[in-house]
C-alpha positions as CSV (number, residue, x, y, z in Angstrom):
1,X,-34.3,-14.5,31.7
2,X,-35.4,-15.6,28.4
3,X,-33.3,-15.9,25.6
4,X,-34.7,-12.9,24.0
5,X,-34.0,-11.0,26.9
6,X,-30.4,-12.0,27.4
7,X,-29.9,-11.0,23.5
8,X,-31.8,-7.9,24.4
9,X,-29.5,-6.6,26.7
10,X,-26.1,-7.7,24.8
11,X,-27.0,-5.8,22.2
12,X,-27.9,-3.0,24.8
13,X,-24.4,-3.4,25.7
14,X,-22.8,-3.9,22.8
15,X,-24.3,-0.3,21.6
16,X,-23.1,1.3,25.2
17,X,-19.9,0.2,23.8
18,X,-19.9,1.2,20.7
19,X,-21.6,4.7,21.8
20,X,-18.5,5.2,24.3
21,X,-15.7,5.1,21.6
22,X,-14.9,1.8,23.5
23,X,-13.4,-1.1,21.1
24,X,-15.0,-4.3,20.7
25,X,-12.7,-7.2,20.8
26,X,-12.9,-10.8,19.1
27,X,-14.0,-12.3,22.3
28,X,-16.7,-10.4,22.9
29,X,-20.0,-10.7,22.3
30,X,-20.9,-9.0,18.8
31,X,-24.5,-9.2,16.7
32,X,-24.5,-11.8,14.2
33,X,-24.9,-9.2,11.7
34,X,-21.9,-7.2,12.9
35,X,-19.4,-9.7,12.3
36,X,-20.7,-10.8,8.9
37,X,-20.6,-6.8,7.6
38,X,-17.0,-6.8,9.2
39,X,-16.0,-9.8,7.1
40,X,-17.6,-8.9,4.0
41,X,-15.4,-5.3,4.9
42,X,-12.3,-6.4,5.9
43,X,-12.3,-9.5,3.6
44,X,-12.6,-7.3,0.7
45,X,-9.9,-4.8,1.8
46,X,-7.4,-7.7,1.7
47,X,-8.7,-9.4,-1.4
48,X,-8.4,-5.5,-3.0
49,X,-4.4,-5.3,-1.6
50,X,-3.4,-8.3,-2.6
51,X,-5.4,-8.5,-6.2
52,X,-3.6,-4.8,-6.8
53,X,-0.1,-6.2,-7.1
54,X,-0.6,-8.0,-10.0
55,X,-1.3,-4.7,-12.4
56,X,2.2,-3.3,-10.3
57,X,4.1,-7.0,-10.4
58,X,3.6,-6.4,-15.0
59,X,5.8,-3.1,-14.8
60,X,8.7,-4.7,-12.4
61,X,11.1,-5.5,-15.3
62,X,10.0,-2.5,-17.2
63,X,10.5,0.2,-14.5
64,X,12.8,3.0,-16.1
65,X,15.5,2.6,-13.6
66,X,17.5,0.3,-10.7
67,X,15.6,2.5,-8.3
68,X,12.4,2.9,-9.2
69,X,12.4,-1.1,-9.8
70,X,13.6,-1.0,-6.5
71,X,10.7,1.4,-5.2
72,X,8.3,-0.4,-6.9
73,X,9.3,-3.5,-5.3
74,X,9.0,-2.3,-1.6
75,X,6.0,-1.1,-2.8
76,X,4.7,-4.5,-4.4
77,X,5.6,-6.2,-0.9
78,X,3.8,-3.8,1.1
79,X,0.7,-4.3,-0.4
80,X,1.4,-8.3,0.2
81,X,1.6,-7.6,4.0
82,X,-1.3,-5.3,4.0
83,X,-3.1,-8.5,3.0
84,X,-1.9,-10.9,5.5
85,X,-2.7,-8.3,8.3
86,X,-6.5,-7.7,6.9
87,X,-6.7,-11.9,6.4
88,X,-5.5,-11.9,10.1
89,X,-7.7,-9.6,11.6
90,X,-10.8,-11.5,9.7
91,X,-10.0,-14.4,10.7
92,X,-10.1,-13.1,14.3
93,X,-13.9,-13.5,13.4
94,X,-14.3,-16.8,13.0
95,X,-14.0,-17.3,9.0
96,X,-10.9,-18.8,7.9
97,X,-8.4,-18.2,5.2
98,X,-9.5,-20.5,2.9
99,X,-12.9,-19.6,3.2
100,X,-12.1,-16.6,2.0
101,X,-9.9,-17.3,-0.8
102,X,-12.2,-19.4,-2.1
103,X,-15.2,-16.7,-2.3
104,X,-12.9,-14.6,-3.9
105,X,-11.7,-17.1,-6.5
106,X,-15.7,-18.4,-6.9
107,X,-16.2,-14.1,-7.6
108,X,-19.0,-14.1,-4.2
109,X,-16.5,-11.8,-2.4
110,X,-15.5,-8.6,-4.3
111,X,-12.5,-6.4,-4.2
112,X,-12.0,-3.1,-5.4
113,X,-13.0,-2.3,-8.8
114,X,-10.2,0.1,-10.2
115,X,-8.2,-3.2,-9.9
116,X,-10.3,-4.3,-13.4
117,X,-8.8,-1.5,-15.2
118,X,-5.7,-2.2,-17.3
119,X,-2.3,-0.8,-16.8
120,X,-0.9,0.2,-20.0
121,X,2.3,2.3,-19.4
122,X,4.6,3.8,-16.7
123,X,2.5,6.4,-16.1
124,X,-0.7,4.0,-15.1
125,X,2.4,3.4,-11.9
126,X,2.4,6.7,-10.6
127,X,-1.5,7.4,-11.2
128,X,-2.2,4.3,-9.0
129,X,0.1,5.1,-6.9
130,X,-1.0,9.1,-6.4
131,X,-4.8,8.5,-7.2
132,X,-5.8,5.0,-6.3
133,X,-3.5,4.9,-2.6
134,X,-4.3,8.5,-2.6
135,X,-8.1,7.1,-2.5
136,X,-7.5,4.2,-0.4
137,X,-5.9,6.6,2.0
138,X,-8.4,8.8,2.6
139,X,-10.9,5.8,3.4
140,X,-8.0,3.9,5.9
141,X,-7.4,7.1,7.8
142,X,-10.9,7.3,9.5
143,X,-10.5,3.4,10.1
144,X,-8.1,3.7,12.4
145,X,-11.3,4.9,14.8
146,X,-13.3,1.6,13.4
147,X,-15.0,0.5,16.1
148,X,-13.2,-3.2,15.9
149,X,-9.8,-3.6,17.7
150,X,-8.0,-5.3,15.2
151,X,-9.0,-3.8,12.3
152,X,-8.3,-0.4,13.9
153,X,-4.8,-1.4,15.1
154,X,-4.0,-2.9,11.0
155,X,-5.0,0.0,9.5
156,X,-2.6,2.0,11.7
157,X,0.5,0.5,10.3
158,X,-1.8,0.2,7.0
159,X,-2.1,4.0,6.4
160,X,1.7,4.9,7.3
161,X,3.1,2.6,4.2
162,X,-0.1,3.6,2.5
163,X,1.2,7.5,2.6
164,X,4.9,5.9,1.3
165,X,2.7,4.9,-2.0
166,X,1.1,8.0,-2.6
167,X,4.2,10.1,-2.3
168,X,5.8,7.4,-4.9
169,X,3.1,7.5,-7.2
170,X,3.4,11.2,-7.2
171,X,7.0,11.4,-7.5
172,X,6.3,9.5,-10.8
173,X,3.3,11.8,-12.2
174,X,5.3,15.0,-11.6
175,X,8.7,13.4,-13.1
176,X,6.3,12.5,-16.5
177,X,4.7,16.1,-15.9
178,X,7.9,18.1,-15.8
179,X,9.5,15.9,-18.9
180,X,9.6,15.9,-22.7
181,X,6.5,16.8,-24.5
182,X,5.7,12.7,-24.7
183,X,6.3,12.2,-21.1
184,X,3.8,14.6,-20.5
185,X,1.0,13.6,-22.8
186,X,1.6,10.3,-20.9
187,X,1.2,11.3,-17.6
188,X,-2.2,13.2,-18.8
189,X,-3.6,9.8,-20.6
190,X,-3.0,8.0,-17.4
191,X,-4.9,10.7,-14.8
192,X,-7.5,10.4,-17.5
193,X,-8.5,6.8,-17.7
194,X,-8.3,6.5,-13.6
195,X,-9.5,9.8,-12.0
196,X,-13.2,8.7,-12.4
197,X,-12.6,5.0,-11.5
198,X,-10.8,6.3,-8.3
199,X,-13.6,8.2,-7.8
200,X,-15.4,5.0,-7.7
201,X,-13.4,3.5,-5.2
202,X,-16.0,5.5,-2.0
203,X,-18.3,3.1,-4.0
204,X,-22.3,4.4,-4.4
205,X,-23.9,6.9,-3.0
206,X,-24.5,6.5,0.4
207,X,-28.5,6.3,-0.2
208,X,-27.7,3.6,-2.8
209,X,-25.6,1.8,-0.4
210,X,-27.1,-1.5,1.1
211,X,-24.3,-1.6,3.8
212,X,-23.4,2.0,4.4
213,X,-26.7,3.2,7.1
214,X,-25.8,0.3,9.6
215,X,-21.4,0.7,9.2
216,X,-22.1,4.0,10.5
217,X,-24.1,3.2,13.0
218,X,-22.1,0.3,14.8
219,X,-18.9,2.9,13.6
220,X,-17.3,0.2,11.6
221,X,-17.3,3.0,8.8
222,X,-16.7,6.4,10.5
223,X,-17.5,8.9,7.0
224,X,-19.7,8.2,4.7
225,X,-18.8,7.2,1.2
226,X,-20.0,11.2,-0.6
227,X,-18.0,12.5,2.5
228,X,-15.0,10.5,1.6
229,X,-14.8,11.2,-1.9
230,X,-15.7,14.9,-1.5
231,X,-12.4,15.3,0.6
232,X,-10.6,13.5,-2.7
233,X,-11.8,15.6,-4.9
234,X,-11.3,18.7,-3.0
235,X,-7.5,17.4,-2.4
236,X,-6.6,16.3,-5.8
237,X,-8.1,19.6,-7.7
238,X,-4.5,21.7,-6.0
239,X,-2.4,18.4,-6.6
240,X,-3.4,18.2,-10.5
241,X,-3.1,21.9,-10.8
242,X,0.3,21.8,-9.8
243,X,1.6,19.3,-12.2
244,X,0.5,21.5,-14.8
245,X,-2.4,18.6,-15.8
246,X,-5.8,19.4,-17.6
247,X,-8.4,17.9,-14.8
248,X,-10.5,15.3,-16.0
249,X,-13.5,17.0,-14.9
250,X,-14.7,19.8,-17.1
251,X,-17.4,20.2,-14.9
252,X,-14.9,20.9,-12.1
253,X,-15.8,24.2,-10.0
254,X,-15.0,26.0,-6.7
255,X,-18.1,26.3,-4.7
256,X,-17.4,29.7,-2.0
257,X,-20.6,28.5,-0.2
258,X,-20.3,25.2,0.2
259,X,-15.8,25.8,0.3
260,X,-15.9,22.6,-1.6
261,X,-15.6,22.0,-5.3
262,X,-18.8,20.8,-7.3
263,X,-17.7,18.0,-9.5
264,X,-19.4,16.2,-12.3
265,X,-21.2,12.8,-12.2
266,X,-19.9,9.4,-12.1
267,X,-20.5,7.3,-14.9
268,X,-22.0,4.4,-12.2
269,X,-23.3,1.9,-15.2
270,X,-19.9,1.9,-15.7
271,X,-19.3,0.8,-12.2
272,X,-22.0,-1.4,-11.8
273,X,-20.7,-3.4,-14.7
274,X,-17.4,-4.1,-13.5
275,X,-18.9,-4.8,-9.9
276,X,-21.3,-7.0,-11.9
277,X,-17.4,-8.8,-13.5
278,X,-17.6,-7.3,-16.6
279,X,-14.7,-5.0,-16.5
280,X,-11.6,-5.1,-19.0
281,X,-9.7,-7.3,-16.2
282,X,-11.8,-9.2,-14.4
283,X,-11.6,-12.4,-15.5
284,X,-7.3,-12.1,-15.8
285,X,-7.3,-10.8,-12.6
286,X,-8.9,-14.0,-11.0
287,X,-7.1,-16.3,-13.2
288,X,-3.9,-15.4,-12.5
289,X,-5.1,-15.6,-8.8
290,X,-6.1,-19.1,-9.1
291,X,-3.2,-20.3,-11.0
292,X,-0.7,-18.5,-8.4
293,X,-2.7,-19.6,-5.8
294,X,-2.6,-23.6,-6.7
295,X,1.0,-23.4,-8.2
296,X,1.6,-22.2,-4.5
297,X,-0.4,-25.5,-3.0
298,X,3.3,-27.4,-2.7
299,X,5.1,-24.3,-0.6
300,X,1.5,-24.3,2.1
301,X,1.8,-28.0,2.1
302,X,5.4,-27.8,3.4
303,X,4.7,-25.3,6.1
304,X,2.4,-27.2,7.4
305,X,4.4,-30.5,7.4
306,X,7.6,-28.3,8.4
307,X,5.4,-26.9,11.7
308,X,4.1,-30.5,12.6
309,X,7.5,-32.0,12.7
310,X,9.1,-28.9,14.8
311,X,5.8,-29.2,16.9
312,X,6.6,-33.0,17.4
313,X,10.3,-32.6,18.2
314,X,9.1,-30.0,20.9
315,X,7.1,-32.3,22.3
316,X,9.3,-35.2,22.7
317,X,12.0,-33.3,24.3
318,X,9.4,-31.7,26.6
């Protein structure tokens, strides 16, 4: 059998597979192609949860209370784990950490764009809690069927401290909502400036979309991005109702055929340019990465010794 063939029928296999819900693991065979989308993927879902502490870390000695610092916190440290467990399950593919640090830091990998926007008050906390987890959430949940193992079996754990955000974020919004008249007007400016960026989180239009055809087809992405952020829109319209909020959207409107709401456009020049870097908080956001990151060398650097000593000890006693 001729090379060609052999690859012929592992990808024949690989598709069988995929076709029969069955989940491919990091020692098996995989296209070339596959694992490169799932790094770019999962990469950017960790650089995106550990990147979204920082706005989050700014309000920790200017939360309103002992327990919403408190909240915040837990919060804070989720997000940190949610990293290591993406990081981990990428590296199950072959690239290591550093590798991807380093294309984040260099700006070749990307991470979610509502992470460029500032956070200006308290009630930026509770609308990236509500909107922005509330967005990620509806993504995660349908990875938990991605069609690779570890990824799938993150997201689980993912998506239950995921819902703990939303509900927190919430909490805050309808606290603002339900306060003095400046509380209110507060909680309003902040679902203004990121609704539409959380819309932009699905990212493009799936025919835009230069990964989205081929996700779905080797089920690393089980919903297409429209899908996804139709199901946001349709849940949040009830949700901003309730706090007593004017929507963002004017062009907001039930549709009984459809028995979805048709929404207005996205301003995507708006998202192209932050993709592109050029949003209010790109270049702090990567800054402060990098200077974390090497002010953080020494504490790496002693792990490593620390492991090679115990390693050594183990040895000679064995």
């Amino acid at each position: 059998m001729s090379s060609e063939e052999q690859t012929s029928l592992q990808e024949q296999q690989f598709m069988q597979k995929i076709n029969a819900e069955e989940k491919i693991e990091p020692k098996d065979w995989m296209p070339e192609k596959y694992r490169k989308n799932l790094i770019r993927q999962i990469s950017q879902h960790a650089h995106s949860e550990v990147i979204g502490m920082q706005p989050e870390g700014n309000f920790l000695t200017r939360a309103p209370s002992l327990r919403r610092k408190a909240i915040l916190l837990s919060k804070i440290q989720d997000e940190a784990g949610h990293g290591l467990y993406l990081y981990s399950a990428a590296e199950t593919l072959g690239i290591s950490r550093d590798e991807m640090i380093e294309a984040l830091q260099s700006g070749r990998a990307k991470y979610a764009s509502i992470f460029n926007y500032p956070a200006l008050t308290w009630g930026d906390m509770g609308a990236i809690g509500w909107l922005v987890d509330g967005a990620a959430i509806v993504n995660q949940v349908s990875l938990q069927r991605t069609s690779y193992g570890p990824y799938a079996r993150g997201m689980i754990r993912i998506c239950k401290e995921e819902s703990f955000h939303q509900r927190q974020g919430y909490d805050i919004m309808l606290t603002l909502a339900n306060g003095t008249s400046e509380q209110k007007a507060m909680a309003q400016d902040s679902l203004n400036r990121f609704y539409w960026p959380a819309l932009m989180m699905f990212g493009p239009h799936d025919s835009e979309s230069a990964h989205s055809a081929k996700s779905m087809e080797w089920k690393i992405k089980r919903e297409t991005n429209d899908d996804l952020r139709q199901k946001f829109i349709d849940q949040t319209a009830s949700q901003i109702e309730f706090l007593g909020l004017e929507h963002p959207d004017k062009e907001l409107k039930w549709n009984e055929e459809r028995g979805h709401y048709d929404s207005g456009e996205i301003d995507w020049e708006e998202f192209h340019n932050v993709i592109a870097g050029n949003g209010h908080c790109n270049r702090q956001r990567l800054e402060h990465h990098i200077k974390a990151h090497e002010e953080g060398a020494w504490v790496r650097e002693a792990l490593v010794a620390y492991n090679a000593k115990k390693q050594a000890k183990q040895a000679e006693v064995a």
